[in-house]
Residue frames relative to the residue before (quaternion, step in Angstrom):
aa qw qx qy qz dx dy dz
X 1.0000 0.0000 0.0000 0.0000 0.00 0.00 0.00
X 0.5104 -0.6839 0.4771 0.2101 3.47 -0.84 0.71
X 0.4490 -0.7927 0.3744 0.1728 3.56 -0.74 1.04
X 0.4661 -0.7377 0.4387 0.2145 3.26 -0.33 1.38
X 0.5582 -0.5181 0.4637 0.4527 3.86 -1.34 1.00
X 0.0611 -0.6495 0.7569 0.0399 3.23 -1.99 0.16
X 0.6815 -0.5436 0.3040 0.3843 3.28 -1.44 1.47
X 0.4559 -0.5967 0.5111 0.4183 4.13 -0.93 0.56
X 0.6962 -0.5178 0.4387 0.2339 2.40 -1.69 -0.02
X 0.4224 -0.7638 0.3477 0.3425 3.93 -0.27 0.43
X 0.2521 0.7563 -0.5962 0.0949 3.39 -0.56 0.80
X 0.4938 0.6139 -0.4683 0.4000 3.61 0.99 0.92
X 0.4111 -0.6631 0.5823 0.2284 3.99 -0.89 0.97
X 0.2700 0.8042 -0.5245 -0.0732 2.71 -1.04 0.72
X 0.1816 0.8450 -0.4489 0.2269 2.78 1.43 1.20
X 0.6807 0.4002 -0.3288 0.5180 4.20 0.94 0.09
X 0.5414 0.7055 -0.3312 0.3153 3.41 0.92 0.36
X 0.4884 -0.8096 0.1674 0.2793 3.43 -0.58 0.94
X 0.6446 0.1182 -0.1367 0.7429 2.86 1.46 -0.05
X 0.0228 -0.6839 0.7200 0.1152 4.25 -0.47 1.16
X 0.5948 -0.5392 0.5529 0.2231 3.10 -1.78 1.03
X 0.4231 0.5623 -0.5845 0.4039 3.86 0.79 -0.31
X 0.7150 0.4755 -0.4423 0.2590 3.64 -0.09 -1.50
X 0.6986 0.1852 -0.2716 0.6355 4.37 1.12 0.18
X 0.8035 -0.5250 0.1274 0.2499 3.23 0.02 1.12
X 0.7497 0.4598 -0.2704 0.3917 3.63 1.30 0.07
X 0.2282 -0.7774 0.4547 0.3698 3.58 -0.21 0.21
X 0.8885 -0.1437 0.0541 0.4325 3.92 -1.13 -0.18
X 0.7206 0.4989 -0.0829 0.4743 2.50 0.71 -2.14
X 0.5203 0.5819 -0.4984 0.3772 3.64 0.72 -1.27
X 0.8867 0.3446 -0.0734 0.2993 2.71 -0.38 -2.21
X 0.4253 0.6534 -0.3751 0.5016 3.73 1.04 1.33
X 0.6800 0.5013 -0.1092 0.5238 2.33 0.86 -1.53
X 0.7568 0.1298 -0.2328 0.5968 3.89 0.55 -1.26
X 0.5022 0.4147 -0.6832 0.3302 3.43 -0.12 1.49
X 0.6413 0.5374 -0.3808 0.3936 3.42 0.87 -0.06
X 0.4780 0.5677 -0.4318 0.5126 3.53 1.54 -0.73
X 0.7233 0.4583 -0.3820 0.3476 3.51 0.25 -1.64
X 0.6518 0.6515 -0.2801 0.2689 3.40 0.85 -0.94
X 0.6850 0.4989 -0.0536 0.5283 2.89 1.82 -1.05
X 0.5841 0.5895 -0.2830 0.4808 3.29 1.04 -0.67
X 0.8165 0.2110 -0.2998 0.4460 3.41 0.64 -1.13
X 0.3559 0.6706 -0.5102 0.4041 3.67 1.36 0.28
X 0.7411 0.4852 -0.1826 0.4267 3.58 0.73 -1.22
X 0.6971 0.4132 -0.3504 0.4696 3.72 0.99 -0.71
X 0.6660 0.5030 -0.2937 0.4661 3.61 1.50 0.67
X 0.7529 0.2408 -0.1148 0.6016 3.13 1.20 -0.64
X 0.4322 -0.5065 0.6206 0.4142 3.80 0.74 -0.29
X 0.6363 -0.4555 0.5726 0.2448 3.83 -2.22 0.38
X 0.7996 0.1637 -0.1935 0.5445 3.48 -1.01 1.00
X 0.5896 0.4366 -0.3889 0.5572 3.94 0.54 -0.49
X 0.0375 -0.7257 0.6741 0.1322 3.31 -2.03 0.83
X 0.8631 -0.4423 0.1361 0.2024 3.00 -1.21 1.22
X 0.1141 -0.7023 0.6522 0.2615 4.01 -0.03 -0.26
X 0.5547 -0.6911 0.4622 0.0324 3.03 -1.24 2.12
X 0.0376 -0.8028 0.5914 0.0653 3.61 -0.94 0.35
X 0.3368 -0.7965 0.4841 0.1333 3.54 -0.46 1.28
X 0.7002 -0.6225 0.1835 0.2976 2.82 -1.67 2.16
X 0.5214 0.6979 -0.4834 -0.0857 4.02 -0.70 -0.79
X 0.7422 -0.2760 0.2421 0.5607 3.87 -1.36 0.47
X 0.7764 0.3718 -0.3064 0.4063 3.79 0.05 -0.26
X 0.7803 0.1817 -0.2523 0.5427 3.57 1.17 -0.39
X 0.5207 0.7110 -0.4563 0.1230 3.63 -0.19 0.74
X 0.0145 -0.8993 0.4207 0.1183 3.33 -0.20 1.02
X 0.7319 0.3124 -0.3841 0.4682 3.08 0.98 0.42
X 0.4537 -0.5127 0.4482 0.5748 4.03 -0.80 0.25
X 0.9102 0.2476 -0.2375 0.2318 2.74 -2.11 0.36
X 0.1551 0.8237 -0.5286 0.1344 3.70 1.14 1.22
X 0.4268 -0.6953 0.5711 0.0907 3.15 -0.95 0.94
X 0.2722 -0.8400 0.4680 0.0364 3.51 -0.85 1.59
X 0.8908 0.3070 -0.2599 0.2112 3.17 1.60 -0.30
X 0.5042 0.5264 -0.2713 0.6285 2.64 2.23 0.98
X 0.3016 -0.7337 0.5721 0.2083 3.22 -1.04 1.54
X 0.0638 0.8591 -0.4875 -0.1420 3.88 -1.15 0.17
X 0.3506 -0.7139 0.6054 -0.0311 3.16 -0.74 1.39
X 0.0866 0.6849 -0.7212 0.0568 3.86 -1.42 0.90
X 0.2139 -0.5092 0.8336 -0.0100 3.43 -1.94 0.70
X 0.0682 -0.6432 0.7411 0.1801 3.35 -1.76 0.41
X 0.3326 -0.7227 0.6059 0.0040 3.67 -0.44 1.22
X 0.3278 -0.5490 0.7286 0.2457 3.53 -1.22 0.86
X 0.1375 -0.7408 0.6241 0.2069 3.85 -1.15 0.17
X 0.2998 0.8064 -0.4672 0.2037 3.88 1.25 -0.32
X 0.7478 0.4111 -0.0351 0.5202 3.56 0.99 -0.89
X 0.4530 -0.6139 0.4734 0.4403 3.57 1.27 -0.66
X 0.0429 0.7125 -0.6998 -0.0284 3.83 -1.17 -0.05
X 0.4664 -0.6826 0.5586 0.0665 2.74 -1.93 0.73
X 0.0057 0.7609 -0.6447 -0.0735 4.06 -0.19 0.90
X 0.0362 -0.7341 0.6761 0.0518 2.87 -1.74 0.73
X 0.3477 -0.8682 0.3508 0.0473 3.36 -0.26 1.72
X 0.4059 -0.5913 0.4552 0.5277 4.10 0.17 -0.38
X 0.1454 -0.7615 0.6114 0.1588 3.09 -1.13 0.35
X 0.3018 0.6902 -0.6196 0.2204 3.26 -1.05 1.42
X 0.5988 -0.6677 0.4385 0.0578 2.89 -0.84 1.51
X 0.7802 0.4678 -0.1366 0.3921 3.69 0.98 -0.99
X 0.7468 0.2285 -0.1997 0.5918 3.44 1.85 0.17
X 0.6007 -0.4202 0.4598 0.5012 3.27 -1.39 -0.05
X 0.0450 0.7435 -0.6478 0.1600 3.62 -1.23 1.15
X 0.4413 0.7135 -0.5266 0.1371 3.41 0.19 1.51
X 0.3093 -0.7219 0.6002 0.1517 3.67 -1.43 0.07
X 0.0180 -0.7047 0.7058 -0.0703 3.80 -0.57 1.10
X 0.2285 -0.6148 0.7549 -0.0060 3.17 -1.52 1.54
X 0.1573 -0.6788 0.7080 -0.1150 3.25 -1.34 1.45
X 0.4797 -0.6577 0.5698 0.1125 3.30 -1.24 1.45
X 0.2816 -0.7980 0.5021 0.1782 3.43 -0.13 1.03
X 0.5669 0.5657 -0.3698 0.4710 3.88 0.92 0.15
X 0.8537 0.1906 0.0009 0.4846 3.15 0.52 -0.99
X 0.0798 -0.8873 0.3834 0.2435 3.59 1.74 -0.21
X 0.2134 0.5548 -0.7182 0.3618 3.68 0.25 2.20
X 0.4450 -0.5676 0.6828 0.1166 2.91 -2.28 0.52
X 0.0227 0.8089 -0.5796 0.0957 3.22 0.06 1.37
X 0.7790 0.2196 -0.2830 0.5146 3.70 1.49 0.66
X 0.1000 0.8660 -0.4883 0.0395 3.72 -0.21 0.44
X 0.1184 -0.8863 0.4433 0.0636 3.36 0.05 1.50
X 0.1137 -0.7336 0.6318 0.2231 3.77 -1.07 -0.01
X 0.7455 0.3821 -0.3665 0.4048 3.48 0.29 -0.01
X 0.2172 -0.7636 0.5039 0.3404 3.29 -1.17 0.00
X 0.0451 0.8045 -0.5464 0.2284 3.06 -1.65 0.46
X 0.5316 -0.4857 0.4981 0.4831 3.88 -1.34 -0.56
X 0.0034 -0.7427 0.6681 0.0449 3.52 -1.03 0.77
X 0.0816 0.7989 -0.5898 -0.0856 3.87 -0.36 0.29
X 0.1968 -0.7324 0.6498 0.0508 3.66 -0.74 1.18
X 0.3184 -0.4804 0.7758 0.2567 3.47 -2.24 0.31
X 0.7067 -0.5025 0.3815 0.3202 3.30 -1.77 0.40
X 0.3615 0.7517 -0.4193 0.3584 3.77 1.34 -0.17
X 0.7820 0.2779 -0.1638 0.5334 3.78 -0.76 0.73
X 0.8022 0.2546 -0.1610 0.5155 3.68 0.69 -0.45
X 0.5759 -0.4185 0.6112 0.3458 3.01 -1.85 0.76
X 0.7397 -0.4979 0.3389 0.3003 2.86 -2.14 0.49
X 0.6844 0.4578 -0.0670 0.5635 3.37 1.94 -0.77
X 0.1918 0.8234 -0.5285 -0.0769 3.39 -0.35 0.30
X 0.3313 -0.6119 0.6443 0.3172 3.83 -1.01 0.23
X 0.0621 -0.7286 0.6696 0.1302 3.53 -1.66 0.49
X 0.3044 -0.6629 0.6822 -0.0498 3.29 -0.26 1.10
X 0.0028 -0.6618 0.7358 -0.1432 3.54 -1.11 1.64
X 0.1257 0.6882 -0.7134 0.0401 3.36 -1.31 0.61
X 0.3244 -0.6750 0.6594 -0.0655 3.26 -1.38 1.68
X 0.2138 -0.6849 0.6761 0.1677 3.93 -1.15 0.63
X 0.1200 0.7731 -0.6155 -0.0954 2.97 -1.60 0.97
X 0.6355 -0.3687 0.4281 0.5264 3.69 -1.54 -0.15
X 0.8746 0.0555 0.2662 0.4015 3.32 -0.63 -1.33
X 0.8236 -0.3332 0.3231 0.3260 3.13 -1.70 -0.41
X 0.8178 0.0812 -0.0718 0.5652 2.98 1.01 -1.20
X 0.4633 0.4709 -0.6685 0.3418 2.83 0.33 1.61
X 0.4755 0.6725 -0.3932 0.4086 3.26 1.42 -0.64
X 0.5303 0.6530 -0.3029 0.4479 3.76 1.20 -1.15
X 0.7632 0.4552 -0.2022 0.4115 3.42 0.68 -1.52
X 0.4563 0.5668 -0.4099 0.5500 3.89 1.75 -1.25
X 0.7894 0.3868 -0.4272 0.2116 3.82 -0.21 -1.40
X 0.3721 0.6505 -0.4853 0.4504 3.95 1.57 -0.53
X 0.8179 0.4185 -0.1755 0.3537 3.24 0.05 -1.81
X 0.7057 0.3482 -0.4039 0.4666 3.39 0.87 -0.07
X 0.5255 0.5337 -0.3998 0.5284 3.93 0.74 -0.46
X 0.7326 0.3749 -0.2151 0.5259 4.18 0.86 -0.66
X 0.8074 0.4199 -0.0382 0.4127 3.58 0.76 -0.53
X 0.7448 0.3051 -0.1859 0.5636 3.47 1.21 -1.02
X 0.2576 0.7425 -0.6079 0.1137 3.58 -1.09 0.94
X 0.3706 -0.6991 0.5660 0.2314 3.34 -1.82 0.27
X 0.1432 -0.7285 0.6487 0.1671 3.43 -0.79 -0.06
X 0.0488 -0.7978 0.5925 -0.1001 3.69 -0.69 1.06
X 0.4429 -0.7531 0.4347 0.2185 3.62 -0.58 1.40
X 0.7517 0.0617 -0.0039 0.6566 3.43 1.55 -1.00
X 0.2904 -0.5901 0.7502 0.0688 3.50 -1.84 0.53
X 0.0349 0.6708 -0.6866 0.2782 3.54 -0.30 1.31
X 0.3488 -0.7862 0.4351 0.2664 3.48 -0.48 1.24
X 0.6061 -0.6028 0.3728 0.3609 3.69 -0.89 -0.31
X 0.6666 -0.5808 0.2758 0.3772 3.35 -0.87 0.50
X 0.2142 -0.6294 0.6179 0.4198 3.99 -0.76 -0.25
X 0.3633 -0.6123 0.7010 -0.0412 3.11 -2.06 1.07
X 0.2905 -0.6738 0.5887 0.3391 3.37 -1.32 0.31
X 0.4667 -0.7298 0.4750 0.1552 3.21 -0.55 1.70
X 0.6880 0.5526 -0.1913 0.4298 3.58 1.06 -1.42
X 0.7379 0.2517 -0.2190 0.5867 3.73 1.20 -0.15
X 0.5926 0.4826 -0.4812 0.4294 3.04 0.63 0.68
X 0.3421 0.7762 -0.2008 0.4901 3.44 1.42 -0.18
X 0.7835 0.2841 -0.0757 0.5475 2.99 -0.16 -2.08
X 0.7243 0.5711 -0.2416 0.3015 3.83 0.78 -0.35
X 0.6316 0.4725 -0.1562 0.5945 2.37 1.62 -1.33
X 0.6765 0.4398 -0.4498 0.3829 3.85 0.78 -0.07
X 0.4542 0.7112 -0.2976 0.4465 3.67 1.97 -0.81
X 0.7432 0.4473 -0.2756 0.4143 3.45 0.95 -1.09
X 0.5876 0.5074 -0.3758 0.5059 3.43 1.08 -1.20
X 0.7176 0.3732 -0.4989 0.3113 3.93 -0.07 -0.55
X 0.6823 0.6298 -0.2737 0.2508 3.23 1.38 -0.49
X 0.5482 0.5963 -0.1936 0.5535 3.04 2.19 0.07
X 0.6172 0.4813 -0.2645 0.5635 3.41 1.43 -0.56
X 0.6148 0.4639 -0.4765 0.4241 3.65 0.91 0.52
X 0.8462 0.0373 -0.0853 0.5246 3.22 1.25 -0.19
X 0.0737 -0.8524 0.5164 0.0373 3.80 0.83 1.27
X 0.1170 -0.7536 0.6354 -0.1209 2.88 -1.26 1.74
X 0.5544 -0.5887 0.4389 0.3918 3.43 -1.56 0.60
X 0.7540 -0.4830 0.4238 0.1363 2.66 -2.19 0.52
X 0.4012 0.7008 -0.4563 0.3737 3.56 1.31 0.21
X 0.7340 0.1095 -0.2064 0.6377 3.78 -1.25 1.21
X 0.5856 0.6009 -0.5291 0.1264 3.63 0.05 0.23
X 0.6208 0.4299 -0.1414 0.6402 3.12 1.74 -0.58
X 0.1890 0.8272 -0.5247 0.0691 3.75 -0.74 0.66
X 0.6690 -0.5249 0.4025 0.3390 4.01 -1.07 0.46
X 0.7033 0.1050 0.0758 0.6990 3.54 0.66 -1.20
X 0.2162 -0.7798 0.4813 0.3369 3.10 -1.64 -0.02
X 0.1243 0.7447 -0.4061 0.5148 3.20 1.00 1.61
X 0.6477 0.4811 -0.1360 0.5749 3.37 1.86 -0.69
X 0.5246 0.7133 -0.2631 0.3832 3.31 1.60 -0.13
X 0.0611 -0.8083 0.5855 -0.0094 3.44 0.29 1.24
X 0.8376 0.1885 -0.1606 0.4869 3.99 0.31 -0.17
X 0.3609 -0.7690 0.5139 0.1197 3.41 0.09 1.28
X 0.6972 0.6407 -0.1161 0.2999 2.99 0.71 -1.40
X 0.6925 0.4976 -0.1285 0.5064 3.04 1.31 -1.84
X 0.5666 0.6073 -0.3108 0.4621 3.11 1.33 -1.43
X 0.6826 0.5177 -0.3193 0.4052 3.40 0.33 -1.31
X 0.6594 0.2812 -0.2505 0.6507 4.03 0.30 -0.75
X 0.6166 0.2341 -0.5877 0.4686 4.10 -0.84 0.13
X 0.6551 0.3047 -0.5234 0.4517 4.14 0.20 -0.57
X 0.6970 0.3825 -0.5214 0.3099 3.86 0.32 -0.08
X 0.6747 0.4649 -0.2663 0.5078 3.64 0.91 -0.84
X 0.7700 -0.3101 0.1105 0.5465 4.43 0.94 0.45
X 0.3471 -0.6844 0.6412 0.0004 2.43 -0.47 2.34
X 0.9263 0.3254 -0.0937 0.1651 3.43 -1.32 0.79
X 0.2281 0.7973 -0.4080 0.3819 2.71 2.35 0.94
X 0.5380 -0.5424 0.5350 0.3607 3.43 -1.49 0.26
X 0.5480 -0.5065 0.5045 0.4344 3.64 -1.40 0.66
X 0.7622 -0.5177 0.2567 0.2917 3.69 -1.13 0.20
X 0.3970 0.7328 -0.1522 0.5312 2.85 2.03 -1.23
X 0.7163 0.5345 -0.0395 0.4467 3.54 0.48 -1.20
X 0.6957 -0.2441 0.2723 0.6183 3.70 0.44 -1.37
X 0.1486 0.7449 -0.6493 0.0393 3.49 -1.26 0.74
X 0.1709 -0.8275 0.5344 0.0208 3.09 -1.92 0.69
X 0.4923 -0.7124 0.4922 0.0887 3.14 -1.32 0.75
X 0.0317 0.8448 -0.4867 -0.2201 3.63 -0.85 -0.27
X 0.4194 -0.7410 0.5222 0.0483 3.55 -0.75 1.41
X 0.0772 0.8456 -0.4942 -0.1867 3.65 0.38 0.73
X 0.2094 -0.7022 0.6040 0.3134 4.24 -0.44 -0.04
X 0.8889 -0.3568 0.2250 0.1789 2.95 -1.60 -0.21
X 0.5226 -0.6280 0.3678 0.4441 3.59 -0.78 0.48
X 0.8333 0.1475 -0.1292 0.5169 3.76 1.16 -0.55
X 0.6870 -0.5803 0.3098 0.3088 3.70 -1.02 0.74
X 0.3329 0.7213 -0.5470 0.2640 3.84 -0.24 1.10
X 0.7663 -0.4064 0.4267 0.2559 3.23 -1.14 0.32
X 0.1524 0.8362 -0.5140 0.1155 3.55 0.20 1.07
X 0.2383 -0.7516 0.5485 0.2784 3.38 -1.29 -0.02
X 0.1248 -0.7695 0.5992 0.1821 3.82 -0.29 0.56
X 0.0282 -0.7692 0.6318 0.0917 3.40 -1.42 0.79
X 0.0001 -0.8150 0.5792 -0.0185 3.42 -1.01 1.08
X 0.3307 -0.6642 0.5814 0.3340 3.63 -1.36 0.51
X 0.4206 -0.7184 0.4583 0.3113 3.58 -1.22 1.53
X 0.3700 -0.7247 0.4933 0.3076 3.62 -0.87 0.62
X 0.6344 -0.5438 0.4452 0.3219 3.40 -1.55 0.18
X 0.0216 -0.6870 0.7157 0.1236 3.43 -1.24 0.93
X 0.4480 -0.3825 0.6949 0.4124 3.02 -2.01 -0.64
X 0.4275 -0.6308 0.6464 -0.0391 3.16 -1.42 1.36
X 0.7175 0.4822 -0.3406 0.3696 3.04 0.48 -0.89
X 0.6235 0.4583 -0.1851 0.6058 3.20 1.58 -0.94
X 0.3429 -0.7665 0.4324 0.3285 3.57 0.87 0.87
X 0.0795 0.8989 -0.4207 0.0932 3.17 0.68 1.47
X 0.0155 -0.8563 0.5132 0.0559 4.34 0.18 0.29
X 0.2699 -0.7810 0.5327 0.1828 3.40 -1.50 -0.15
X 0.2845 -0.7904 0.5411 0.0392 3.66 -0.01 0.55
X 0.0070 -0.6041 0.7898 0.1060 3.79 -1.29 0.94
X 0.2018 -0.7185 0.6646 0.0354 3.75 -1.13 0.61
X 0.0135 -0.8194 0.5606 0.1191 3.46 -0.83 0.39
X 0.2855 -0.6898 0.6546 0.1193 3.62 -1.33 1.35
X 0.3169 -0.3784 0.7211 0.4862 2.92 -2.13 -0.79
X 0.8916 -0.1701 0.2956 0.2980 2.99 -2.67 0.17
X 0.6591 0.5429 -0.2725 0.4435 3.61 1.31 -0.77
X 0.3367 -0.6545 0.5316 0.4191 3.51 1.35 -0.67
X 0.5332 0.5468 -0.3530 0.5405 3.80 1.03 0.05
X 0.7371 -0.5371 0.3919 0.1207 3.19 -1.79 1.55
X 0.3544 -0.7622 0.5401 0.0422 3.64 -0.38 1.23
X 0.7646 0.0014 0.2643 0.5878 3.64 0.52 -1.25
X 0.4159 -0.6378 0.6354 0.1286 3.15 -1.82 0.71
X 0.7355 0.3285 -0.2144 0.5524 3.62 1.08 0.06
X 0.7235 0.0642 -0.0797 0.6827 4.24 -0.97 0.90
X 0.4044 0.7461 -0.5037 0.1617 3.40 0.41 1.31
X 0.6859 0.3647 0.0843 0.6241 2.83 1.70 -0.95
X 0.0911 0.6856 -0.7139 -0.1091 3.97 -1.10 0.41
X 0.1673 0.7759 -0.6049 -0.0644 3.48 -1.32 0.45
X 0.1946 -0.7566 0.6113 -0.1261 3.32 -1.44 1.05
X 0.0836 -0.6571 0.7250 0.1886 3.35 -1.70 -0.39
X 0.3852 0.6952 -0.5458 0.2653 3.37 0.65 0.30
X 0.2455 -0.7375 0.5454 0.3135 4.10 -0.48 0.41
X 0.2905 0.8111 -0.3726 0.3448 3.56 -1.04 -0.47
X 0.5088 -0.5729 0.6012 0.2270 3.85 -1.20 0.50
X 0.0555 -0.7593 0.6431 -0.0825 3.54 -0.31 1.55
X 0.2095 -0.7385 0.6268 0.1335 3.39 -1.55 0.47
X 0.1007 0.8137 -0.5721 0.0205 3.94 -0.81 0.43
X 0.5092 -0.7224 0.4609 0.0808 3.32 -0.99 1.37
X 0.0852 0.9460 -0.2990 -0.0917 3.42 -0.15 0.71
X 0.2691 0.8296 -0.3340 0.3575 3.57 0.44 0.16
X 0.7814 -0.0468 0.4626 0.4162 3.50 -2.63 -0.34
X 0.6303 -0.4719 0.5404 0.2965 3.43 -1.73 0.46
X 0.7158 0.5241 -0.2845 0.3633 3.58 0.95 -0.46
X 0.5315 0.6344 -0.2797 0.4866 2.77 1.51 -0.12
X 0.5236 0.7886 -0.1691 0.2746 3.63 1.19 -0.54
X 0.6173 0.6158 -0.2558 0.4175 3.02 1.95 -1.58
X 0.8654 0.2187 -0.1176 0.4352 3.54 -1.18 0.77
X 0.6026 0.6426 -0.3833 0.2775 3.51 1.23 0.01
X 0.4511 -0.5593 0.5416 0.4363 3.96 -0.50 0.46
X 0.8627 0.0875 0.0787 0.4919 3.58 0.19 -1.32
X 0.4266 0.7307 -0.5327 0.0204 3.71 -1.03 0.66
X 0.5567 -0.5159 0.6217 0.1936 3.13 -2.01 0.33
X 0.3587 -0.6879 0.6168 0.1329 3.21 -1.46 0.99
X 0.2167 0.6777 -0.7014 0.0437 3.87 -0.73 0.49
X 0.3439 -0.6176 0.7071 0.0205 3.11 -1.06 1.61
X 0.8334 -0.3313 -0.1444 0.4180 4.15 0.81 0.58
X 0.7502 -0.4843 -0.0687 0.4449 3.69 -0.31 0.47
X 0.4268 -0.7772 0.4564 -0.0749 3.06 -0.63 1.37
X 0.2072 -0.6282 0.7245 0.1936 4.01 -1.69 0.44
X 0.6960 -0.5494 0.4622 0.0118 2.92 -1.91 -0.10
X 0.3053 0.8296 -0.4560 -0.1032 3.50 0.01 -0.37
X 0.1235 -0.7205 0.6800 0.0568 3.85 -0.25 1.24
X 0.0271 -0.6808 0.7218 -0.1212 3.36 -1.41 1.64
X 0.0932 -0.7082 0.6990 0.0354 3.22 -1.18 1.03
X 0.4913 -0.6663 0.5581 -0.0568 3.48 -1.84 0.83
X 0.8249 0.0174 0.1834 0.5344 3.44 0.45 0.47
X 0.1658 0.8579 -0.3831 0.2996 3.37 1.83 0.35
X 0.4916 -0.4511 0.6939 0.2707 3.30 -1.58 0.79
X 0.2837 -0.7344 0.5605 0.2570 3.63 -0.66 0.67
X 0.8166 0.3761 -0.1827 0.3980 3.53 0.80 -0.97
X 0.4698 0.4147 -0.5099 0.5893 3.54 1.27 0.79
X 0.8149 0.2997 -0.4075 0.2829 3.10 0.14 -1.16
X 0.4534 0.7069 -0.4945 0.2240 3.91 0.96 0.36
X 0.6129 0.5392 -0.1298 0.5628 2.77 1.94 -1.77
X 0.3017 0.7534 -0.5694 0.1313 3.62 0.68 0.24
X 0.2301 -0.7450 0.4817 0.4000 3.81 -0.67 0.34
X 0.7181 -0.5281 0.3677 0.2651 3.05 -1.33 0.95
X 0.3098 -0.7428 0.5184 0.2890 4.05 -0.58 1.27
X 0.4304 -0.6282 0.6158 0.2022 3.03 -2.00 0.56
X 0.1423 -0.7284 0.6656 0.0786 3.31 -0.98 0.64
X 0.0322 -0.8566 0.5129 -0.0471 3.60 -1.21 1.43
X 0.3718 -0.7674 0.3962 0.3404 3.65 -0.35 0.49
X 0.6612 -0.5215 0.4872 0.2314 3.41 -0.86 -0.49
């Protein structure tokens, strides 16, 4: 039988850090590592090893985490790789269609596909575990409806072996993982270096170490980035201007402005969302239904509300240098 992963070995200081994960019982590497197990584990006590999930599209009634995204459907499988496996991705040419494999040990993206298709890997490059993380773009509701067919008929893994996962101490990872997150909320930072190929590419332990506590499983930057658009302390008619950022098209790349409330949670199932690839100086009406007449583009906020501008396939270095949108009342 093939020998199941175990936490690495430590070989990360963390002896200037503001908050070191030793002080609840894990060191860096640990407490990486058993976020990916946890991640996996409860992926698996739902779906079973090698099997991926059957998406469910974002709205006010289904959102369990803040900030659900409406125009991307996402689907995951944790896949034993010991043996090799076999993905087969949809293929369609007319949307975003990608699939990032994350090394549950060490949580890097040493694959990151955009096309679909057959892909057949050896066990080279990956932890014994890996997570695949699919995301699909859609128009609307019912297309999303039409994506989940096409994934339940179309998307699959094939895995040579099913070796269960390791056990973790569930109870320190917790207490750490809650130590780390306050240690990020003193000073929220972007999402740059959080995601990397190897982990030899890891230029901020530290940082690295708090984005895997604050969202395991983001895309490197390269891949998907974001922005926040804060509005106003009180509910009025506003106008937000922004400059659209570059994607790759070819990579049926798009951007998206979403609007929350204060909660980062979904307001409404309608004028929730604009998306595009057009570049350029965009305008967007926010506000009350009354606020709607005559606008080219708007957002519903039923009371005061943020933003969230996501791009796909992004120029990384414009869209860093983006200038910063303006937000006006009425």
């Amino acid at each position: 039988m093939i020998a199941l992963s175990v936490a690495p070995e430590t070989v990360v200081d963390t002896s200037d850090w503001g908050t070191r994960p030793e002080a609840t019982g894990l060191t860096s590497e640990e407490f990486i590592w058993s976020e990916g197990m946890d991640f996996a584990a409860n992926l698996v006590k739902v779906n079973g090893l090698n099997t991926f999930n059957t998406p469910s599209i974002a709205s006010v009634n289904n959102q369990i985490l803040t900030t659900p995204n409406v125009n991307v459907l996402y689907t995951a499988a944790i896949v034993d790789t010991t043996g090799g496996f076999t993905l087969n991705l949809p293929v369609d040419n007319s949307r975003l269609v990608t699939a990032q494999i994350i090394n549950l040990d060490t949580h890097t993206t040493p694959v990151h596909l955009t096309k679909g298709g057959e892909y057949t890997f050896s066990s080279e490059k990956f932890d014994n575990h890996v997570g695949i993380l699919v995301r699909i773009g859609v128009e609307d509701n019912a297309d999303a409806e039409e994506q989940i067919d096409v994934i339940s008929n179309e998307l699959s893994v094939t895995a040579t072996n099913a070796n269960p996962l390791p056990s973790y101490d569930l109870d320190k990872l917790l207490a750490t993982r809650t130590a780390l997150k306050q240690e990020f909320a003193k000073s929220p930072m972007d999402s740059s270096g959080g995601m990397v190929e190897t982990t030899d590419k890891i230029a901020d332990w530290e940082k690295y170490t708090l984005i895997s506590a604050a969202g395991w499983g983001l895309s490197a930057e390269e891949r998907a980035s974001y922005k926040l658009i804060p509005g106003p302390k009180d509910l009025e008619c506003s106008t937000v201007t922004f400059e659209g950022p570059v994607v790759d098209t070819n990579a049926n790349g798009f951007y998206s402005l979403t609007i929350y409330g204060k909660d980062m949670f979904l307001m409404a199932d309608e004028s929730n969302t604009i998306k595009g690839d057009e570049t350029g100086q965009i305008e967007v009406t926010v506000g009350p239904k009354e606020c709607k007449e005559g606008a080219e583009n708007y957002l519903y906020a039923a009371k005061p509300w943020n933003i969230v501008l996501r791009a796909y396939e992004p120029e990384i270095e414009a869209f860093m240098n983006l200038p910063t949108a303006t937000v006006v009342t009425q």
